[in-house]
C-alpha positions, 0 to 999 in steps of 0.5 A: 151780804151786800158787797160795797164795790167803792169799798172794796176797791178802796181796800184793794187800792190800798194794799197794793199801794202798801206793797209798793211802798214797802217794797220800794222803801226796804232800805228803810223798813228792813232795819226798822222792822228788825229794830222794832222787833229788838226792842221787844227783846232788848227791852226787859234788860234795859228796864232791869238795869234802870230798875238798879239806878243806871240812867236810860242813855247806859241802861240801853247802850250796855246791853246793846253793845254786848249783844253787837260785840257777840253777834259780830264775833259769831259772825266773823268766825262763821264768814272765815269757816265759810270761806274756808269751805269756799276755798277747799273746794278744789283741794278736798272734793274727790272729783273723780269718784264722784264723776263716776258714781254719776255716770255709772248711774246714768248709763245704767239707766239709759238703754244701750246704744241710745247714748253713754256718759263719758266719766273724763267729761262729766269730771271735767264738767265738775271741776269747772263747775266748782272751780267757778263756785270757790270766788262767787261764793266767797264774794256772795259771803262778803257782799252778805256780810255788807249788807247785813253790817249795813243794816245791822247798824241801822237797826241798831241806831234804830232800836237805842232810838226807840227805846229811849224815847218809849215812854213818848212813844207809847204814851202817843200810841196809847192816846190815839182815837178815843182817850178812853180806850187809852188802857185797852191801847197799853195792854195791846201794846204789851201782847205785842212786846211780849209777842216779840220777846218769846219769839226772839228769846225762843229762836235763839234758844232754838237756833242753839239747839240744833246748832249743839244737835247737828254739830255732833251728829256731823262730828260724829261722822267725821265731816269738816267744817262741822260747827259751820255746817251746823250752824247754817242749817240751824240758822237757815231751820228760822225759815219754816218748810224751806230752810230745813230742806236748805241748810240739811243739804249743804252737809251732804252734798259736801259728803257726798262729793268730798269722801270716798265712803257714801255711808257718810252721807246717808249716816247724814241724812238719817241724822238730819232726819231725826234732828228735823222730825225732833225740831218740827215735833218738839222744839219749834211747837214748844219753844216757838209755836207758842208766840207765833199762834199762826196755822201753817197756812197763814205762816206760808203766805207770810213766808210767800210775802215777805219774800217778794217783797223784802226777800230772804230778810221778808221771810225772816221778818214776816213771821213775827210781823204776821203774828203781831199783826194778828194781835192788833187786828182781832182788836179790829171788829171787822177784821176779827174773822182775819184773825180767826181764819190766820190763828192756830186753832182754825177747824174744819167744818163739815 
């Protein structure tokens, strides 16, 4: 095969161009990013309430608002619980016991007369560790809370845009090139609409699945803060491989530090074993797996990409945008074996 060095350079140009500028431009393509994927959600209850006689402008707005009014009670009862948690940092963490427990464990594994931990020192070490997280945390959560508010509105003004000027939109889309392609180009459209509805209709459902899962396992053990804590690890399960490590860690370490009896934490742990293995085995392959149709190694590099790019918002995006993509390029007949080597059902050769 002969290899166009002009070519090649071009398309390395231009890839490297369109990381900058999504990069650069993340102010503007985040909340037009998480708009485009609302309006696959979104889209069938506004055609159902056009469907029974609304005009477009109440058909939209109607289901829009509810969803906003929903999401910002949600998120005002999570930001207060985590604030809650923030500020029983002092009051609950038995400092002393579990100072104790880390020293007795480091000077049984050093050899004597090399060097000893002083219980006093490491407590004092933890006290002003946690001292010093209780503010930054709080103000980590009300700097969030801002920039999601921020660009949550965006998206949102976005998203009633794009949906009450669809037709337009996709009747410009599906004429672009070559007119007789126009319905190849509609059904292309459709895949990736449908695309964006399973996977937002199927994080949810998810999302609210292991939020009931980990609220009782955690209850169960009497840990505070349960509904928080469960909610933050099911909401932190929507990034693959790292998020589940993530939000399972955060109950425990709270256990460990907070309550005199251990067992607590390690009853945690082998719960949050059983609910990952549930979720990674069962849940995620039928209720998601089915519309993101990428192998893991194709979803890790969307994941290493959108994190450098968007950040954590890139790793949240990047999935369904890497999925959406597929669809368009396996359209594209150079590109088809991107789509093939990115798809699920890549096999091994010998």
């Amino acid at each position: 095969m002969k290899l166009s060095l002009s070519k090649t350079a071009y398309a390395l140009i231009i890839i490297v161009l369109g990381v900058l500028v999504l990069k650069q431009g993340g102010f503007l393509f985040i909340p037009l990013a998480f708009a485009f994927i609302g309006v696959s959600f979104y889209l069938k209850p506004v055609q159902w309430l056009e469907s029974k006689g609304f005009n477009s402008f109440w058909s939209i707005f109607t289901p829009l608002v509810t969803g906003s009014i929903i999401i910002f009670f949600a998120g005002y009862f999570m930001v207060s619980q985590i604030v809650g948690v923030a500020k029983s940092m002092d009051s609950d963490v038995n400092i002393e016991n579990a100072s104790g427990k880390i020293a007795e464990f480091f000077n049984d594994k050093v050899p004597d007369g090399m060097m000893s931990v002083d219980k006093e020192e490491v407590s004092e070490s933890m006290k002003n560790m946690l001292g010093n997280l209780g503010m930054p945390l709080i103000g980590g959560t009300f700097k969030a809370t801002g920039w999601v508010v921020s660009n949550g509105t965006l998206a949102l003004v976005f998203t009633f845009l794009i949906l009450l000027y669809r037709k337009g939109i996709a009747d410009i889309v599906t004429h672009l090139g070559n007119k007789a392609n126009a319905k190849e180009h509609t059904e292309l459209l459709l895949r990736l609409t449908k695309t964006g509805q399973q996977y937002m209709s199927g994080l949810g459902l998810l999302i609210v699945i292991l939020t009931t899962l980990y609220t009782i396992a955690f209850y169960a053990f009497g840990l505070k803060y349960s509904l928080v804590f469960a909610f933050v690890a099911a909401t932190l399960a929507i990034i693959p491989y790292i998020g589940t490590t993530l939000g399972a860690s955060l109950p425990v370490i709270y256990a460990y530090i907070t309550y005199d009896n251990h067992y607590i934490a390690l009853g945690l742990i082998g719960c949050i074993i059983l609910i990952q293995s549930l979720e990674g085995n069962f849940l995620t392959p039928k209720i998601v797996g089915g519309s993101m149709k990428l192998n893991p190694l194709a979803s890790l590099m969307a994941l290493v990409i959108g994190n450098y790019i968007w950040g954590l918002a890139g790793m949240i995006l990047f999935l369904p945008l890497a999925a959406m993509a597929r669809i368009v390029i396996k359209e594209i007949e150079p590109l088809k074996p991107l789509a093939e080597l990115s798809g699920e059902k890549i096999t091994n050769t010998d």
